[in-house]
DOBA-796740 format. One record per residue: x, y, z of N, C-alpha, C in turn. Coordinates in steps of 0.05 Angstrom, whole numbers, plus 5000, padded with zeros to 4 digits. Layout:
! residues N
XYZXYZXYZ...
//
This chain:
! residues 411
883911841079884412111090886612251076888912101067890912181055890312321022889012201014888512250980886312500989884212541008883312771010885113021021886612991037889413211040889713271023891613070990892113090971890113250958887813190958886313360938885413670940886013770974885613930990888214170979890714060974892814080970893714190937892214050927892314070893889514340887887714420903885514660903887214840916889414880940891015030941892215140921894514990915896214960888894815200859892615070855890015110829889615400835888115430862887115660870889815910865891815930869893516090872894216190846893316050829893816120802891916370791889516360804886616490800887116770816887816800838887116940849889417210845888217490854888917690848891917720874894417750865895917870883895518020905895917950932895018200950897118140964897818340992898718331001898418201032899817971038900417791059900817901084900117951108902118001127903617761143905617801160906517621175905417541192902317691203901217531221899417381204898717511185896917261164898316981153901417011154902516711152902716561177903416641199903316541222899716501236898516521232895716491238894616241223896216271191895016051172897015791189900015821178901315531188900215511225899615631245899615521269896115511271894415421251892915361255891714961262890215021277889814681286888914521259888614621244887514531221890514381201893614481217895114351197896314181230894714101249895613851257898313891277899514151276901414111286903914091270904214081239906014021229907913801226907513591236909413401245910613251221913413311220914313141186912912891182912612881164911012561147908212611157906812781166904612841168902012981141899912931147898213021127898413351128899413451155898113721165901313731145903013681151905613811136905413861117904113681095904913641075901513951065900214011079898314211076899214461082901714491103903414681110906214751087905914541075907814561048906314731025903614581021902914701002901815051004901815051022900915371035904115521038905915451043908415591029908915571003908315310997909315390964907515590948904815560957903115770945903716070949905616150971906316350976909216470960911116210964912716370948911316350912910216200906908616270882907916570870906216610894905016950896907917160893909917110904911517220910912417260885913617040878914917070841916717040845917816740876920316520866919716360846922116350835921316080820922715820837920915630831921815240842924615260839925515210859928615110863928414780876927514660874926814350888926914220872926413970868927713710861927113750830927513660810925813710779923913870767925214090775923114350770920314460799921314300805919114380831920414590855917414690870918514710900918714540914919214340915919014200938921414020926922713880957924113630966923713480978923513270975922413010988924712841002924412791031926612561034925712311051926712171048925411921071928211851083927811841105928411771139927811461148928811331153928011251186929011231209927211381221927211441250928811191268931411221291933111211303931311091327931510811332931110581355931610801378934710871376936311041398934911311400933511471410933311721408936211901409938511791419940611961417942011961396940511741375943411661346940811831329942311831303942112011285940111801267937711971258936411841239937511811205936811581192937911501168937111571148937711691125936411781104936811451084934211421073933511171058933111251031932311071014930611140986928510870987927710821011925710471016923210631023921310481029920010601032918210281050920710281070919910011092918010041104917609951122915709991145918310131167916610391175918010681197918910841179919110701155920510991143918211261143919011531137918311771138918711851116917212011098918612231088917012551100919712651098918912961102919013171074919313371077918813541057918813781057922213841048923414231041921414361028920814641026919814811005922015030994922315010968925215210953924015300937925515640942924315850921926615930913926316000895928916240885929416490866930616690872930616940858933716930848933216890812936216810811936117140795938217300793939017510791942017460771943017280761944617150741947017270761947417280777950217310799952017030799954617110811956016860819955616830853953916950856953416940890950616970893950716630917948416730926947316670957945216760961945616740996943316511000942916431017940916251023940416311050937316281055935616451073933616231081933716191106932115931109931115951141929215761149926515751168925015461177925815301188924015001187921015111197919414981184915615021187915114731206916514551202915414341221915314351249913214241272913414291288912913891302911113871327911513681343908913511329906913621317904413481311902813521347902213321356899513271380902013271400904813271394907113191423909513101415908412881432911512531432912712731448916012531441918812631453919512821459918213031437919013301444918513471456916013301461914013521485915313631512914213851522914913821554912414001565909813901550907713811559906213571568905313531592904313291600901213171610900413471607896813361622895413221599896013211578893813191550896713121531896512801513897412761496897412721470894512931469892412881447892513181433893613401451894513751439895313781426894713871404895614001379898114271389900614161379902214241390901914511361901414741364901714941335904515031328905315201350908815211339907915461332907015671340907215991323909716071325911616041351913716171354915716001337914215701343916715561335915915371311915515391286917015591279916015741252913715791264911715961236912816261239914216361262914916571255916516651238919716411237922116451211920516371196918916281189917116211160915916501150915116561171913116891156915717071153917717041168920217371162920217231141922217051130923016891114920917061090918616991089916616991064916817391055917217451086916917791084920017881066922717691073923517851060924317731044923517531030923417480996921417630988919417720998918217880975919618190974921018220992921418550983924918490973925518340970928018320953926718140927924618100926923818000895922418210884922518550902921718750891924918930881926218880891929019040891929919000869933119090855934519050834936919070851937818710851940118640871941418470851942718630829944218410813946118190822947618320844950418250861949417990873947317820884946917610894943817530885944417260887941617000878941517020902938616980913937916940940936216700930936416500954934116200957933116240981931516170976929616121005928015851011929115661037928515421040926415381062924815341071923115241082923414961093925914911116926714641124922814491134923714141129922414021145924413901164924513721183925513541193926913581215926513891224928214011241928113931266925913821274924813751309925613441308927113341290927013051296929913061285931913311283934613261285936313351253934713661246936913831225936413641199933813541201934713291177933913471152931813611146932213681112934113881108934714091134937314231121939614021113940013871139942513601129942413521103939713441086938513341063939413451036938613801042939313931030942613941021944013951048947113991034947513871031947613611035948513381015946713280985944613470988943013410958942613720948944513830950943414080935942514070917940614390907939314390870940714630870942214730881943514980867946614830880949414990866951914970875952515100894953414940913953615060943956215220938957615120918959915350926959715630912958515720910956915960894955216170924954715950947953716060971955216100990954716410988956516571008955716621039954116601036953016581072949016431064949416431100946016281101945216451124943016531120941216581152938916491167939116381185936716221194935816351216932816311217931416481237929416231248929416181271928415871291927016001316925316201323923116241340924816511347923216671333924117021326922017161327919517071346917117131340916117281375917917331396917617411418919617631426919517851404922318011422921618151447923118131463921518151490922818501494921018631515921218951517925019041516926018931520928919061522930018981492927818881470928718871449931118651443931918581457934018231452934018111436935318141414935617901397938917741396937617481397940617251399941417241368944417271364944217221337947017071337947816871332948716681330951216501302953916491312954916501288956316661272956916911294957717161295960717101281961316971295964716881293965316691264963116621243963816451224963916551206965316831197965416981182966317251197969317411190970417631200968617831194966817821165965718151166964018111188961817951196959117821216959718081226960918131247961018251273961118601259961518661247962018951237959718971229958318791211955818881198953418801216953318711232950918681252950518901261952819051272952319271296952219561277953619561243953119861238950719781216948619601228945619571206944019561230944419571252941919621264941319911280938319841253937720121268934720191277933719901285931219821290931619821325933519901337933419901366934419661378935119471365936019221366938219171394937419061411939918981432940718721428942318701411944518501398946418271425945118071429946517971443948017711425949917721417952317621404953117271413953617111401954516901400956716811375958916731380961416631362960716421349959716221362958915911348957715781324958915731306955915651279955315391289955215251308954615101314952015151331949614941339947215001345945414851340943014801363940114701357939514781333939214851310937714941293939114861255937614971238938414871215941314911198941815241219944915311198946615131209946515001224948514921234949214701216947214481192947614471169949514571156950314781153950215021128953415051144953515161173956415091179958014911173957514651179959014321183960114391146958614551127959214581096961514811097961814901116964415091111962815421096960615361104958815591092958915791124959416031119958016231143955216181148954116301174952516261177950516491199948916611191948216781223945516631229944716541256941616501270941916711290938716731278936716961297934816801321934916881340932816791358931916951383929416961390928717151410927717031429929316831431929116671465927216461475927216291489925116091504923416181521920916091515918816201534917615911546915516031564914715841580911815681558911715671541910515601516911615351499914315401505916515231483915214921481915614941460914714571457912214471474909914711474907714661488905014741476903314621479900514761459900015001458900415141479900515461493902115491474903415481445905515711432903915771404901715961412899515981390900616291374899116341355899616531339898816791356896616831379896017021390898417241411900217011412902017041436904617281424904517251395907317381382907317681375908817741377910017981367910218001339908418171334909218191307910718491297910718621318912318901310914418841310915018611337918618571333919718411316917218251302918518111279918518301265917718461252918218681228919818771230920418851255924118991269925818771247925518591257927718291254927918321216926318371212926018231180926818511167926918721180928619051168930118981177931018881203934618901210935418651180934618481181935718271160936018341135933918471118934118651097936718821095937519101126939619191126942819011119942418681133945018621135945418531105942818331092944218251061944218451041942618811047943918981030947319021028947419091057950719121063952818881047952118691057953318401050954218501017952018541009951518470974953718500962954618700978956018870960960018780965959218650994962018601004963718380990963818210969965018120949964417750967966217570964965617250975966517341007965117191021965817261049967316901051969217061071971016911086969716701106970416411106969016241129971316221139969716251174972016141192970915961220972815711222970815531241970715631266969115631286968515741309968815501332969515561355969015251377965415281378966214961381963214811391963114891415960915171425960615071447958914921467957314741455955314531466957914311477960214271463961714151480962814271499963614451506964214571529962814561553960414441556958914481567959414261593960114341615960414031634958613851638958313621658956713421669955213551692952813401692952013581723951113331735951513291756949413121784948013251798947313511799945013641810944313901796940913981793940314201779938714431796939514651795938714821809935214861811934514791777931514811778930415021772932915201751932015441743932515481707930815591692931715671656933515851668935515851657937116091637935616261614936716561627936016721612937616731585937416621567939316541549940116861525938317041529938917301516940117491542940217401558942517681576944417671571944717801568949417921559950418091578948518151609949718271626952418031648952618201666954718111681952917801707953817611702951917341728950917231699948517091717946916891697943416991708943017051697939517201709938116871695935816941715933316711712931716841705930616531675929016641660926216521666926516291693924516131701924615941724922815991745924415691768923015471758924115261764920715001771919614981794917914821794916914781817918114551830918414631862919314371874922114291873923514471866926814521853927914641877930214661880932614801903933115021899931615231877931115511874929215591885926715471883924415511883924015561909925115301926924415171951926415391964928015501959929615681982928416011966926616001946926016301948926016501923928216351909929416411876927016501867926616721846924616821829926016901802923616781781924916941756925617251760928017381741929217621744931617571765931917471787933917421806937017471781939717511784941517521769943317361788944517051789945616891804949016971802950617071813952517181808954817041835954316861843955416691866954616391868956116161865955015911875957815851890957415871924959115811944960715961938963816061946966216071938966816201919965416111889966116161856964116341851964416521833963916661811962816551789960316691791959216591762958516911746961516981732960617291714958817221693958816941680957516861659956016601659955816541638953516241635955416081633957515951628960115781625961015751649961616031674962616011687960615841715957915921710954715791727955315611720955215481701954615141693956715081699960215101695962614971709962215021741961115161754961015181783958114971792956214941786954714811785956114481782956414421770958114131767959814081788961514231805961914131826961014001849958114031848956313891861955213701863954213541888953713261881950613221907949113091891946613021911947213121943945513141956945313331992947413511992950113571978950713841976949214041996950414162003948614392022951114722005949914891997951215211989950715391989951015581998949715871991949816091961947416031952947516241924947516501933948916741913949017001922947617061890945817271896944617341876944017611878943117811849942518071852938818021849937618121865935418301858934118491863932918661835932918921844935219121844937718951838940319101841940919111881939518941887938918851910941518621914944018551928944618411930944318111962943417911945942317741967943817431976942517381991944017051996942416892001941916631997939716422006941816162008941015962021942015702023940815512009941715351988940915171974941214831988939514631976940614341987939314301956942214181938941513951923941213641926
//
């Protein structure tokens, strides 16, 4: 089965050489990678390594050239996968029994600069599930991943090609195509410790990790604001796509820059929030937005014109805030709206069968009271939350409607 992938893979490859230039859209890349036909994506998979060759064929078209291991696009790494699901998987050069390898795709537009930016997207997704799922009727679903994460794959592709149309002497742009992302940052990790270009030459990174849902109030999370002094100036005087900028300080994060931070590199992520899809077969190519990705990929265009020109940017470290985060012994049973930047904590989802649910809670609610305390924000909900402990009995105060309400909870 494997050597026919391979050969499937190498008529890709072949074919792209033949064929006439046209133009791609972003739903035509997201349609190709979240098709059932690449399996789901799952690193060390056949479908991945078919989802590789379908990016590399693209930045081909495009007119990067191979930035990957010995003249190639591609990087190869082998893993093995962590007994512990909480410890960190091992990068090997064996090729034991468990080991994995996964596999970067790198392009690059070198422009003979001493600066350059790096622009990056993980394509891997869950394959049929496992661990990551938080699907459960069927363990046999082809998990696709449009949102997550064929969408940074298609901006990504959109705007290397229109800066491999431009004349941007002032910066080399790369563009990486992480694998290994759903099983723990591993080919960005891979990457900075195995670069093919000199990392100190890279002045910022931007990563875009499920940017494929901007929802009607236009929300985009962008992340990392704080790891670099210009960040915050140039976000807010480049958008002009209608963008409601909901801001985060942290380079720290679920996702690949956060690589690219731990290097003392700046860093901005884009994301347009969790849906009730996430990590579930339901996250198909039909479901996305593609106008608001085009928003996303002109706002991005706006910030690395601006950038270009602004000389080495300054890194500066930001708090972790995933540590900040307290212990809990009881859960309300509701998502966080993780793109509101208004005043409370609005719900972005109840469960079922939960101490939200069960006293009345509905998505949209804005929770702005647990007992006593104040919750103006998401720091201040989750530290008030933690005071609680199993049969707890409290009253939440919440807005809806601009409606202010009360219900009684039992955790």
């Amino acid at each position: 089965m494997r050597g026919y992938v391979m050969l499937i893979i190498a008529l890709v490859v072949i074919s792209c050489k033949n064929e006439p230039v046209k133009t791609v859209s972003m739903q035509e890349d997201v349609v190709t990678l979240a098709d059932d036909k690449m399996g789901g994506r799952q690193t060390g998979t056949d479908g991945e390594l078919l989802a590789a060759a379908y990016i590399e064929s693209r930045m081909k078209k495009i007119g990067l050239a191979p930035k990957g291991d010995k003249g190639l696009y591609t990087q190869a790494f082998t893993f093995k996968k962590s007994q512990n699901p909480h410890d960190q998987a091992e990068f090997t050069n064996l090729t034991a029994e468990g080991a994995v390898t996964g596999t970067n795709v790198v392009g690059y537009i070198d422009n003979n600069a001493d600066k350059t930016v790096v622009i990056g997207a993980h394509y891997d997704h869950l394959g049929t599930g496992g661990e990551g799922s938080l699907y459960r009727d069927d363990e046999t679903s082809i998990h696709n991943g449009a949102d997550d994460n064929a969408s940074g794959v298609a901006i990504m592709l959109a705007v290397a090609k229109t800066l491999k149309t431009e004349k941007m002497p002032k910066s080399n742009y790369l563009f990486i195509a992480f694998s290994g992302e759903e099983m723990g940052l591993l080919g960005s990790n891979y990457f900075v410790k195995n670069p093919t270009i000199d990392t100190k030459k890279v002045n910022y990174m931007i990563n875009m990790d499920m940017v494929g849902r901007l929802n009607e109030e236009n929300t985009l999370a962008v992340y990392g604001v704080g790891t670099s002094p210009r960040f915050k100036q140039v976000l807010f005087a480049n958008n002009d796509q209608g963008l409601n900028i909901s801001e985060h300080e942290s380079g720290v994060g679920p996702s690949d820059h956060t690589s690219f931070y731990l290097a003392d590199i700046p860093v901005l992520h884009l994301f347009t929030g969790q849906h009730e899809d996430y990590h579930k077969p339901g996250d198909d190519a039909e479901k996305l937005n593609y106008e608001g990705m085009d928003k996303i990929s002109k706002y991005i265009l706006n910030i690395v014109h601006d950038l270009d020109g602004a000389g080495k940017l300054t890194f500066r470290k930001t708090k972790n805030e995933s540590e900040e985060v307290p212990a809990f012994k009881v859960a309300l049973g509701v998502v966080p709206d993780y793109l509101y930047s208004g005043e409370g904590m609005r719900i972005d989802g109840v469960s079922e069968e939960k101490p939200a649910q069960k006293a009345g809670m509905q998505k949209g609610d804005t929770v702005i009271k647990l007992g006593d305390l104040d919750t103006p924000d998401m720091m201040s909900y989750m530290k008030a939350l933690a005071t609680y402990d199993n049969g707890d009995v409290t009253v939440v105060t919440f807005l809806r409607d601009g409606k202010e309400m009360t219900v009684e909870v039992v955790f």
